[in-house]
Structure formats: structure tokens, C-alpha cells
C-alpha positions as CSV (number, residue, x, y, z in Angstrom):
1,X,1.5,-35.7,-26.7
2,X,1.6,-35.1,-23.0
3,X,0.0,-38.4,-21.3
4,X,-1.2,-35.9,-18.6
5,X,-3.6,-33.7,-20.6
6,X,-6.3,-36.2,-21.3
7,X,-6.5,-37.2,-18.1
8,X,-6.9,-33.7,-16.9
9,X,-10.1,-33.4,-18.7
10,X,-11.1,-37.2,-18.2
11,X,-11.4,-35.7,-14.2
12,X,-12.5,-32.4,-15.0
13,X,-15.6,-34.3,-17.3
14,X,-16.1,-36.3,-14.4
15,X,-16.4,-33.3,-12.1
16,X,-19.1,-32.2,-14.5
17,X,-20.7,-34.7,-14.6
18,X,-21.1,-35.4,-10.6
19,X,-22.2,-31.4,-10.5
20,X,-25.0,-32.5,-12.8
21,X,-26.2,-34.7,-10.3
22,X,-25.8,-32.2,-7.5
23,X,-27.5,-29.9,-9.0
24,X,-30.8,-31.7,-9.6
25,X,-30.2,-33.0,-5.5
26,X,-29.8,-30.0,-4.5
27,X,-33.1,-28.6,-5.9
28,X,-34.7,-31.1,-4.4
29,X,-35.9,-32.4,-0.5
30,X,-32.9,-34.9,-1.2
31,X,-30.8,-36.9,1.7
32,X,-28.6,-34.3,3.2
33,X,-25.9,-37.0,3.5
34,X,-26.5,-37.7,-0.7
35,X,-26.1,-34.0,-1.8
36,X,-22.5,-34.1,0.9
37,X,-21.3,-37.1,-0.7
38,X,-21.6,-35.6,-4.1
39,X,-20.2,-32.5,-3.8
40,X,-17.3,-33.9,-1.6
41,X,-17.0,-35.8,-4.7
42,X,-17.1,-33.0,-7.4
43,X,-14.3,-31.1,-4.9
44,X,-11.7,-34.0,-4.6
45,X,-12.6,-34.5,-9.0
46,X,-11.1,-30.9,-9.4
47,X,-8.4,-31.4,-6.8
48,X,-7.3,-34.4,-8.6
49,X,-7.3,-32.3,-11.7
50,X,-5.4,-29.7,-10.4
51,X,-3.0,-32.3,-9.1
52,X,-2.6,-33.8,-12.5
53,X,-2.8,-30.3,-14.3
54,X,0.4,-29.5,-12.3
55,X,2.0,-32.4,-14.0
56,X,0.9,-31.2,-17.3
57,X,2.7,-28.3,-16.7
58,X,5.9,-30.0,-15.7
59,X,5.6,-32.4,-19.1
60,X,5.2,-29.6,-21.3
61,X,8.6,-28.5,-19.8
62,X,10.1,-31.3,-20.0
63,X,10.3,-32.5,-16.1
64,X,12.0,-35.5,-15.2
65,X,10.3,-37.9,-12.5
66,X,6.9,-36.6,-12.8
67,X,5.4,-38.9,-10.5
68,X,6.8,-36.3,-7.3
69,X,4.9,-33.6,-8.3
70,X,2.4,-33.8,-6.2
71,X,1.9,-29.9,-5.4
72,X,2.8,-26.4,-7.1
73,X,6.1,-26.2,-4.5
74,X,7.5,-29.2,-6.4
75,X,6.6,-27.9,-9.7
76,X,8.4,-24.9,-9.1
77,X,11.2,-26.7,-7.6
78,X,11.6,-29.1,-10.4
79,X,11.5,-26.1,-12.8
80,X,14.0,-23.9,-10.8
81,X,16.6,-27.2,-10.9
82,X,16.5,-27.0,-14.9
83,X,16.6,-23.5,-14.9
84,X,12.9,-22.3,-15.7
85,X,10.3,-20.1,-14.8
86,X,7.5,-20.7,-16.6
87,X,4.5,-17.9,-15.5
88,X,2.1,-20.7,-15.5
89,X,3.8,-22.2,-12.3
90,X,3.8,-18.8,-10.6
91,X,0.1,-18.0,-11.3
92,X,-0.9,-21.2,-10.0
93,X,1.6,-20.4,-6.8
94,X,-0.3,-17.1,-6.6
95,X,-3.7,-18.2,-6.8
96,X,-3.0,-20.8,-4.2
97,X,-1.5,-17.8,-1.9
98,X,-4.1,-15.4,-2.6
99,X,-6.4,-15.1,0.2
100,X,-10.3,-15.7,-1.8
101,X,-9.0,-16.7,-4.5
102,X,-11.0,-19.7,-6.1
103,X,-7.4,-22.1,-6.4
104,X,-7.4,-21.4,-2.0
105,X,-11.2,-21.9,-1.9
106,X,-11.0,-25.4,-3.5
107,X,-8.0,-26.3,-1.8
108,X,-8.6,-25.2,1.4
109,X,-12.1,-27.2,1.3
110,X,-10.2,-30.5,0.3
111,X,-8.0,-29.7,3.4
112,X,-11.3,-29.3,5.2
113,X,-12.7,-32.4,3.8
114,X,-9.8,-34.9,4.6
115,X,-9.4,-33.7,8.4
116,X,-11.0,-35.6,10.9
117,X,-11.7,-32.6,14.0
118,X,-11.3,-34.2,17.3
119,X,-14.9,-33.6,18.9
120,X,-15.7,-35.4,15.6
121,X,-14.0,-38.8,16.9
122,X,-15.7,-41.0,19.6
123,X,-13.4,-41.0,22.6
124,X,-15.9,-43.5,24.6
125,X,-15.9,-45.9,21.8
126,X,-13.0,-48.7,21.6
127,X,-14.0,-48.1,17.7
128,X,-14.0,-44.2,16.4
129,X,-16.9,-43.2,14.9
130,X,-16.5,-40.1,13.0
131,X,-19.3,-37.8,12.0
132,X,-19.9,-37.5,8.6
133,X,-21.6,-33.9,7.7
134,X,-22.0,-30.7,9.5
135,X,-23.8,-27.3,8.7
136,X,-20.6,-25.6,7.7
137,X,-19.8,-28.6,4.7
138,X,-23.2,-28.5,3.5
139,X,-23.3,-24.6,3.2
140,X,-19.9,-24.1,1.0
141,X,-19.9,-26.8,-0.9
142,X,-22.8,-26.0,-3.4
143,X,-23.4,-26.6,-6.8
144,X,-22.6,-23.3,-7.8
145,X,-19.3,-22.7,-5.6
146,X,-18.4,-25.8,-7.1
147,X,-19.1,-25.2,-10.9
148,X,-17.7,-21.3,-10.5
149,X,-14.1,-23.2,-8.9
150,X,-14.7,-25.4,-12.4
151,X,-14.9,-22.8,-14.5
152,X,-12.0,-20.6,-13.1
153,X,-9.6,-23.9,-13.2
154,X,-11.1,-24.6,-16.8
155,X,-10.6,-20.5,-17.9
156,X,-6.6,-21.4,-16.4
157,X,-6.1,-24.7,-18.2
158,X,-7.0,-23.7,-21.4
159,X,-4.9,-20.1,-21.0
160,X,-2.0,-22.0,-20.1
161,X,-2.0,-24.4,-22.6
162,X,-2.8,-21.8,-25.4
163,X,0.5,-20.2,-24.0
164,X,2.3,-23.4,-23.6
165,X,1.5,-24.4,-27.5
166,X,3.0,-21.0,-28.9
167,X,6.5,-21.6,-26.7
């Protein structure tokens, strides 16, 4: 069995249930900085996901040194050196190229998350303080962006690996 697939959907539970808990903040008058810090959360859940999903993909064919995939370029690479194409790697290319599509959305946010802009950083300060939330985050990161990138990675996942148990 491929180690990779349980904890696929040990994140992608997680994911579900952190949007559970937005969802409830979120319909309340909750701490702005509670609601950011959950659905930051629930974003880098289904980016780890994705990240491990890819090396699902690479098991099921057989992949040596799993541990380098770390995005769908090396996936495809690895899969090009043994001489396959699987389609799942070149939808999952796709949907990160295609501008809007909900694979860009999520990773495109993650990017957002993990840079640090630099009228965010203290330059008066021998100690950088960062700020922490803005009105952009809080507006694209909601409960239902979140759980519609969920379902669309979750409608994927179980495709491929429907496809990937006939082969």
C-alpha cells in the first residue's frame, strides 16, 4: 500500500476539521486575528496535501527517492527519467498553470501567506516586527473559498486514484 495515501487524507481530515472551526468564527463577532490564523491554517493543511498527494502519485509509479518531490516539476521530471507520462501529473501541471483555476488559487495564497512584504517589516526597529493580517488576507481566505479549493483537490484525488487502481 502506498505509505503516502493515508497521510493525504490524515491532512485533508485535518483541513476539515480547522474549516469547521472557521466556519462557526466566521459567523460570529470573533477576533479578526483568530478567524486569519485558522484559515491560514486550513490553506497550508491542503497545501501540505497537495504536497504529499504529489508523492502519491510518484509511488503509485513507482518513483525512486520520493522524498525530492517537493512540487509537480519534479514529479514530472522524475516520471520523464523512467519513461512515463502519467495524465495525472499533467492535469495537476495544468491546473497549477491555469490562470483561476482553484490548484493556482490555493497555491498562489500559500505563496501570499509565507512572504513577508517589505512595508510589512519595521525598518526603525533593531528587532523586525512584521504585521500579521491585512484586509486583502482576511477577504480571500474564507470558509467557503477554502472548503470549494477542498472539494476540487478532493473531486481530483479520488479521480486519480480511481484511474491509478485500474492501471
Amino acid at each position: 500500500m502506498n505509505p503516502y495515501l493515508s497521510v493525504v487524507n490524515q491532512h485533508v481530515c485535518f483541513s476539515a476539521l480547522l474549516l469547521e472551526q472557521l466556519a462557526e468564527c466566521e459567523g460570529k463577532s470573533t477576533n479578526r486575528l483568530q478567524v486569519l490564523a485558522l484559515a491560514q491554517s486550513v490553506l497550508l493543511q491542503l497545501e501540505i496535501s497537495y504536497r504529499f498527494y504529489l508523492r502519491e502519485v510518484a509511488a503509485n509509479y513507482k518513483c525512486r527517492e520520493l522524498e525530492q518531490i517537493q512540487d509537480v516539476d519534479t514529479l514530472i521530471s522524475a516520471l520523464q527519467s523512467m519513461g512515463k507520462h502519467p495524465a495525472e501529473a499533467s492535469e495537476l501541471a495544468n491546473l497549477e498553470q491555469q490562470p483561476g483555476s482553484w490548484l493556482r488559487g490555493l497555491l498562489s495564497a500559500c505563496h501570499q501567506v509565507m512572504r513577508v512584504q517589505s512595508e510589512q517589516v519595521s525598518q526603525h526597529s533593531p528587532i523586525a516586527v512584521v504585521q500579521v493580517s491585512s484586509d486583502q488576507d482576511d477577504q480571500e481566505l474564507t470558509a467557503e473559498r477554502l472548503s470549494d479549493w477542498r472539494n476540487a483537490f478532493l473531486e481530483v484525488v479520488e479521480r486519480h486514484r480511481q484511474h491509478m487502481l485500474e492501471c
